[in-house]
Structures are given as C-alpha cells and as structure tokens.
N, C-alpha and C positions, 0 to 999 in steps of 0.2 A: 554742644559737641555732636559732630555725625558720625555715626556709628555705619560702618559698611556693613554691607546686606552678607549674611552669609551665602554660599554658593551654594547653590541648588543640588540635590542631590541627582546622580545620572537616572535616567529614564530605563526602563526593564530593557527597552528597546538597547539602548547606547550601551547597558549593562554587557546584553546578548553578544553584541557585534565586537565588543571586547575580548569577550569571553572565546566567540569562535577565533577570530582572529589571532588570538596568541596561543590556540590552541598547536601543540608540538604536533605534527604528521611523520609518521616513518612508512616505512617499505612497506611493511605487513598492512596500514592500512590504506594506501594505493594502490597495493594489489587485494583486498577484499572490496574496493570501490570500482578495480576495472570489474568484478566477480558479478556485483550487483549491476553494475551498467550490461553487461551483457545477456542479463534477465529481463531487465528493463526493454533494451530493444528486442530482443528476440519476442517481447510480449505484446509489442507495438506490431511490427511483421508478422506475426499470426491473429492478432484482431484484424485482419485484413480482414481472413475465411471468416466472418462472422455477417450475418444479416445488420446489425449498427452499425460494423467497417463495412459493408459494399456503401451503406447509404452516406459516409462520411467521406468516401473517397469519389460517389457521385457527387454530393457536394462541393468538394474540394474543384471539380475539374469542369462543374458546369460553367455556362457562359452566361453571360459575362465571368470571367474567370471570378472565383475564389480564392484559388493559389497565390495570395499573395505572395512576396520575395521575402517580406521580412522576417525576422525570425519568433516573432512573435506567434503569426498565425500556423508557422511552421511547429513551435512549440505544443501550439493547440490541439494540433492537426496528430500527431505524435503521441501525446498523454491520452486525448479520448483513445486514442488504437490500443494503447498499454492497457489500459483499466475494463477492456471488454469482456475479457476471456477468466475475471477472475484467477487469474496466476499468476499475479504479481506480488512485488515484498510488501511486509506488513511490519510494523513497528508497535509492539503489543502496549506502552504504557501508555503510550500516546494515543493509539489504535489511528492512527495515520500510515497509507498507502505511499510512504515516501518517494518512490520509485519512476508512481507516474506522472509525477507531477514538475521535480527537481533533475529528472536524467533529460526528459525532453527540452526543456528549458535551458538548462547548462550545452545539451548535444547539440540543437538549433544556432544559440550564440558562438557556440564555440566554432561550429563549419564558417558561421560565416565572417567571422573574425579569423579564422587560422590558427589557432590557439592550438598549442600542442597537446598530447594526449595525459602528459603529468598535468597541468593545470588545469585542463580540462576536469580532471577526479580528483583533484584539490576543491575543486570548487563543486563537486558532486557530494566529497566530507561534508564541506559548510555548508550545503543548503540543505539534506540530511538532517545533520543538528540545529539549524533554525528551525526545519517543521515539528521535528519531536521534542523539542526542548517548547515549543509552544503547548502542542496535544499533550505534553504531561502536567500543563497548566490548565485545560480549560474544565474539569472537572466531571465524574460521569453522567451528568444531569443535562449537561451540553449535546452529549454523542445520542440523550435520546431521541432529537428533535433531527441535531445538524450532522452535517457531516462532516467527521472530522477533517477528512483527507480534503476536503472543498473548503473550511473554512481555516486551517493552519495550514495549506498548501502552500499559499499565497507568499508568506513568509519564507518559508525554504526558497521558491522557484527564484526570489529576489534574492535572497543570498548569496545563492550560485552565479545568479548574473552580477551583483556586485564585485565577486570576487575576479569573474572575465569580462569584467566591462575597469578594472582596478580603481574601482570610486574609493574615495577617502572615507575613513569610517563617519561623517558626519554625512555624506550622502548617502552613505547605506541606509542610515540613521531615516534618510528620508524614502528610501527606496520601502525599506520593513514595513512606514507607516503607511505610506498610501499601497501598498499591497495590503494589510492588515485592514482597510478601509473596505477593500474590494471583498471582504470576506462573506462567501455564502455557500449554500446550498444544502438543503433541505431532504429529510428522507420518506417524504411522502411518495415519492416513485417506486417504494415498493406496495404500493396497495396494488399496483395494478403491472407490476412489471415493468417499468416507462424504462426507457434509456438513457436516463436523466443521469444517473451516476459516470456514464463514460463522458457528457459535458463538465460536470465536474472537476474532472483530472483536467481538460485540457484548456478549462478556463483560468484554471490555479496555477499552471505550469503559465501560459499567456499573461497574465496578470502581474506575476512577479517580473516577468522580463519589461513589461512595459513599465511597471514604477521605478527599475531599476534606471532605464534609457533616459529615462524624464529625470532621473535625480542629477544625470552627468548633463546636465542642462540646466543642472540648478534649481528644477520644481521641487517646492518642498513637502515636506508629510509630517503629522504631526509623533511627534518625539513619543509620547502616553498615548498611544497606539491600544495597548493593552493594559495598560492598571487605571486609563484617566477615566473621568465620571461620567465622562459619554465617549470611553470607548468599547473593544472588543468583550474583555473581561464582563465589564457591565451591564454589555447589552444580549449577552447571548448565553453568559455564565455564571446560574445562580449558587454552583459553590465549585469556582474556579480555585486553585492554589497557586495565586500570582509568581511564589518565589520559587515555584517550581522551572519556572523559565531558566534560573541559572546557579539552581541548588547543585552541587558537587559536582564543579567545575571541572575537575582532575579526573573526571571519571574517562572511559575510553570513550571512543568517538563513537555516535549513536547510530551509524551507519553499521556499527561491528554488533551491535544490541538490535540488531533488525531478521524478522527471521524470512525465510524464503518458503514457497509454497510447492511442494510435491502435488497439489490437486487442485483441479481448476474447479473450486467452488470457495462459495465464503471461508475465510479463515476460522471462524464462529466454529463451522464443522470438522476442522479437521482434527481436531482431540481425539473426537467419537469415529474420524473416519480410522483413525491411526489405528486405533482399541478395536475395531470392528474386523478390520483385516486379522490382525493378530488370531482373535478369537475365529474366524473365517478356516483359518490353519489349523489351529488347535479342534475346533471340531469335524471336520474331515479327516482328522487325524483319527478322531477317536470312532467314526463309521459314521458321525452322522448327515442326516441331508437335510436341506432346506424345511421340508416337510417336516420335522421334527419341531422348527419354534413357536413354540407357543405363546412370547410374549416377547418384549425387547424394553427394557427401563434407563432411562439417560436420567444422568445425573450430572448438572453441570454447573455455569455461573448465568446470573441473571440477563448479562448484555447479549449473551447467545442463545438466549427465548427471545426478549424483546425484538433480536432481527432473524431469527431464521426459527421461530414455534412456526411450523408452515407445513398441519399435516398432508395436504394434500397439495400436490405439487400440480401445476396446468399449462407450464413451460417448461423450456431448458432453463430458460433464468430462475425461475421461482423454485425450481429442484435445485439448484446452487445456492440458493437459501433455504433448503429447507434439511434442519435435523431428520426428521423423521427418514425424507430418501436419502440421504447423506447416509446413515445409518442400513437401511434395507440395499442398501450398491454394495457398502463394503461388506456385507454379508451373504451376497449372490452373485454377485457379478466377481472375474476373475478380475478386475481391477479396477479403478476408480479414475476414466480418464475422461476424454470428452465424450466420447459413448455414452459414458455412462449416465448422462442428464438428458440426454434425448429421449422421442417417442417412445422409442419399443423400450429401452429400462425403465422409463414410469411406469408405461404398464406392466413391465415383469415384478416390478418392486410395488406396486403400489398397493397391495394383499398384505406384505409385511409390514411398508412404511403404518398401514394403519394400524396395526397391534404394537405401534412403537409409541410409549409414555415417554415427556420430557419433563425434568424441572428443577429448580433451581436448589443446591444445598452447598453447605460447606461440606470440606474444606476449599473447595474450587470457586464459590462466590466471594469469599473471604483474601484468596488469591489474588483475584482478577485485579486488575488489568495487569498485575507483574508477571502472574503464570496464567496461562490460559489450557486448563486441566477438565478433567472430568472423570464418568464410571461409566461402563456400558453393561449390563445385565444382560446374559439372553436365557431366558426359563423352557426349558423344553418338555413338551410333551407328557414327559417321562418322570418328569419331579425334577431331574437335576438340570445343576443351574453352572454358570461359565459367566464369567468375570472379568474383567482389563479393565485396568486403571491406567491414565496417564495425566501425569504434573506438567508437563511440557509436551506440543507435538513434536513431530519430525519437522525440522528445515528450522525448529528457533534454534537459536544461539546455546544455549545446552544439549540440543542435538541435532548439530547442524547437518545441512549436505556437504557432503566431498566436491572436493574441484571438481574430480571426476563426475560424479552424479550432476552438478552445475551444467559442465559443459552437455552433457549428456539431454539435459532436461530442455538446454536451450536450442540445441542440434532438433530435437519433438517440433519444438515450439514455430523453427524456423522453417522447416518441413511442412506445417503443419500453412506457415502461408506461404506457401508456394516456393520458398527458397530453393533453388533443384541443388546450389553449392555453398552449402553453408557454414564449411572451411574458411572462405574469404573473409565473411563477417566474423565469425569466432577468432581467427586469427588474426584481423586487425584490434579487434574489442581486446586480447589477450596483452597485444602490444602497446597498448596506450602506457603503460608504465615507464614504459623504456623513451617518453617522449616523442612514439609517433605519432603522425598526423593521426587521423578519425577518418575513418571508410566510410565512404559513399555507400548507405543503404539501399537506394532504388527503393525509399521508401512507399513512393507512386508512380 
C-alpha cells in the first residue's frame, strides 16, 4: 500500500512572507512610515555635503554615464547617500539600519511605477519587518564580523519591492531567497576609516529590487534561504535564533519599534551622548567649568566597545565612532552636531576624550540588544562626582521624537545639502498618506 508523503513544512522564508502579508496596517502606522521615510530621504539629500556624496555623485554622472534609468541603480545611488552622515533610523534588536536600505528601494520602484504614496509606505511597513525580523535572527556573534544592515538589508529592500511589483507570495518566496543569497558585507572598514559601510546600504537596497524584478519573471531562489545547511543562518551565524524570524506575530509593526537618531554619530554612542549633555547642564548649573574634570567613567554594553572603544579619534568618521569623543563633545561643546566630529572639536576634545575610561557591565550588557543604556561618571577635581544613567536614548520608541522635533530634524538635514526650499519635500513626504504621488527630489 502507498502511503502519501506528508507535506513539507513551510520554509522560515514562506513562514515570513505570510506573516507580513496578513499583517493588519492602520493610519497610525502609515503616518509613522511617512515619519520615517522623510528621515530617510532628508538623510540621502544631505549625504550629498559629504566627501563619500561628492565622490558618489562624480561617479554617478561620469561618462560613459553611470546613471543608469533603472530603479535599481537608482536605489543604490539613494541608500549609500542615506547611510553617510550617520543620522539615520536604527532598529535596536536587530541592530539593522532599516531606513537606508528599504526607503530607497521602495522610493526608486515606486517613481517609476507611479505607485501612489499609501502603497508606497505599505510596502515601506513590509520591508521594515523583513529586515528586522531577519537581524533579530542572526545572533550577536554575527554583528561581530558582518554587518547587520549589509547582510539583512537584502531581505527588506525585496520585500518592499514585492509588495510594488505585487508578486504573489511564492515569488516573493523567491525574491527573499536570492536577496538573502546576495548577503554581505564586512566590518573591517573600520580599521581604517574605508567608505565601505555607505556601499553597503546601497547594495542592499539594489539587491532586493533586482531579486524582486527577476522573481516576476519567474527566476527562482531558494525557499531555506535561512535555516538550510548551506544557507544564511549556517554560514555567517554561529548562534543564530532561527525562530526569531517569526516569533510574536501580532506584535506592532517593527517599523514603529525603530528608534530615530537626534546625532549624527554611531548609535552605540548615543546613550553616553544623551547622559553627557544632561550632566553638561547640571554642572554649569552648579559653577563648574570644563577645567574642573578630572576623569569621565562609561559604563555600558559590550557591542558599543567592540565598534566604537576608539580613544583616539583621526577623523570625522572615527570620532563618530568613537565613545571616548562622543563623550568629551557632549561635555564641551554646546551641542552635538556635525561640528562637533570635525578638526577643531577633536582637538578641543581630545585632552578630555583621553581621561575618558570605557567598559562593559550590567545592567546594560545584560539589556542589549532590547535597551541600549549605559552610566557616564564625571569625577572632578574636587572629590565630587556627577552621575546620569540612561535605559533608553532619546529618538527609541520609549522616548521618541515629536513630529515636531522629526520635521524639525529633517528641515537641518535638508539645509544641510543644499535644499534652499525644503517645505516642498517635507510637504510632499507628509502627504503620501493621503495617496499622493511622491515628489521629485532633484536627488542629482
């Protein structure tokens, strides 16, 4: 007698594309997804003003052209601009840069399809939740080598585009896996500074659109993407938590669990930047001056030594990684902006940054990667000592920005490359909820 084969169980991949797809969207989060989109580009348009954006936008326009038309390269071209400036969203569990990877992707496809501005941040939601529901999988043993936002990018940027390209979910099925195929990128370019992380974003954003183009074509990818014996999981994650992909379905969309950044340096720092200002206040308050500290003690989680233990800073980039000056700004400088990682604050800072100790303790190692907290000590002089703690920065989702502060932040940003009116943009980005088109950036 023959006995039928029982049916295979669905793939983490087919699991996911389920999982988003049925997920319910309301207002609140259409309008936190236009929120996020117009951080995203405002953060693409001011990587312009940067030494990586002049050379990517020379690239873009030498000849023989670069600019290609399609939306691919467009994607590309978009994500590296976003991920320059360090001021983009961060998605703490996952420790994926959702932002730059899934808005340019989704913004690229969607201009050139016409897609309107709700479907547009529908498809901003699901690829969101593809990349973070991956990075809350790949385990923190992974983020020492890779990079999260380079190798779970992939999967978001494809989600977005399945969702505006409307493949049936067995070709999404195949868009996830040959995106997940594509997955790389390494953090050896911080020994020396490289530019390597703004490639990153905009190969991850590029990548998903093209495995998404190719699946409504019918090329296929393979389904165990991530839990098969040679795949992502296996090859890059030696203690991955596979069922973290589609552990508590019903929770909110991860796009709303994403926090935004008040300061354009790693997010690693901004705990200590947050505790340092505070304390900044409170001792001018109390008469004293710079000249008074005599030591500075960080107390925080292990992932934010491993990328930013960096006492001595020799760039603006490497000062954006580095605790030490992250720490010596917010306690000298009236604020923490892009000033403050250039020339003249390393050298005003870099007296203090060197009497500043880092290292890793609970409660904050113990946290991580759900709260990303710390303690900042400053010991003066004088014996007495000054204290701030914080469990969450400023911009996560327990203490978010205001719309206000949002628009506010992205109005800097937009200023900041060149925009002279950047009412237009903010007011078309505000309007995509209501179904309108997508504004012409003059992104080049």
């Amino acid at each position: 007698m023959n006995h039928p084969h029982p049916a295979a169980s669905p793939s983490l991949t087919e699991t996911l594309v389920s999982l988003i797809r049925t997920k319910p969207v309301n207002d609140a989060d259409i309008e936190a997804a236009a929120l996020f989109t117009l951080d995203a580009v405002a953060n693409s348009l001011a990587g312009r003003n940067s030494e990586p954006g002049r050379i990517l936008l020379d690239w873009w326009r030498a000849s023989p052209s670069n600019a290609a038309p399609d939306p691919g390269r467009e994607a590309f071209l978009m994500g590296a601009l976003c991920h320059i400036l360090e001021t983009d969203d961060l998605h703490r569990e996952s420790v994926v840069h959702p932002g730059c990877v899934v808005i340019p992707a989704a913004w690229a496809l969607a201009r050139k399809r016409g897609a309107n501005g709700r479907s547009f941040l529908t498809s901003v939601l699901h690829g969101f939740e593809a990349a973070a529901r991956v990075g809350m999988a790949v385990g923190p043993a992974h983020y020492k080598i890779w990079h999260n936002t380079a190798t779970c990018g992939p999967f978001g940027s494809a989600m977005a585009a399945a969702a505006l390209l409307g493949l049936e979910d067995g070709e999404a099925v195949h868009a996830l896996g040959n995106a997940g195929s594509q997955s790389s990128g390494l953090w050896q370019f911080l020994e020396t500074g490289a530019m390597t992380k703004h490639l990153h974003a905009g190969h991850a954003a590029e990548a998903g659109i093209r495995a998404a183009e190719l699946a409504a074509f019918g090329f296929t990818g393979p389904p165990k993407i991530l839990e098969g014996d040679k795949g992502f999981f296996r090859a890059a994650c030696p203690d991955a938590d596979p069922e973290a992909v589609v552990r508590d379905a019903s929770a909110p969309w991860q796009l709303t669990r994403t926090s935004i950044k008040p300061w354009p340096s790693c997010r690693h720092t901004h705990p200590t930047i947050d505790a340092t200002e505070e304390l900044r206040t409170r001792l001018i308050a109390d008469g004293h001056t710079p000249e008074d500290i005599a030591a500075v003690e960080v107390s925080t989680y292990q992932a934010a030594l491993d990328v930013c233990d960096r006492p001595t800073a020799t760039s603006d980039y490497e000062a954006k990684f580095s605790l030490q000056h992250a720490v010596a700004a917010g306690l000298l400088l009236p604020g923490v902006d892009f000033e403050a990682f250039g020339p003249e604050a390393r050298q005003r800072c870099a007296d203090l940054a060197a009497r500043v100790t880092v290292g890793a303790e609970n409660p904050w190692t113990s946290a991580y990667p759900k709260s990303w907290g710390g303690r900042v000590r400053v010991k003066l002089t004088g014996g007495e000592e000054y204290e701030a703690v914080r469990t969450n920065a400023k911009g996560d989702p327990e203490a978010p920005l205001s719309r206000n502060e949002m628009i506010a932040k992205a109005e800097m940003l937009l200023r900041h490359g060149g925009v002279s009116a950047p009412a237009f943009i903010i007011d078309g980005i505000l309007a995509l909820p209501l179904g309108s088109p997508l504004p012409d950036l003059g992104l080049t």
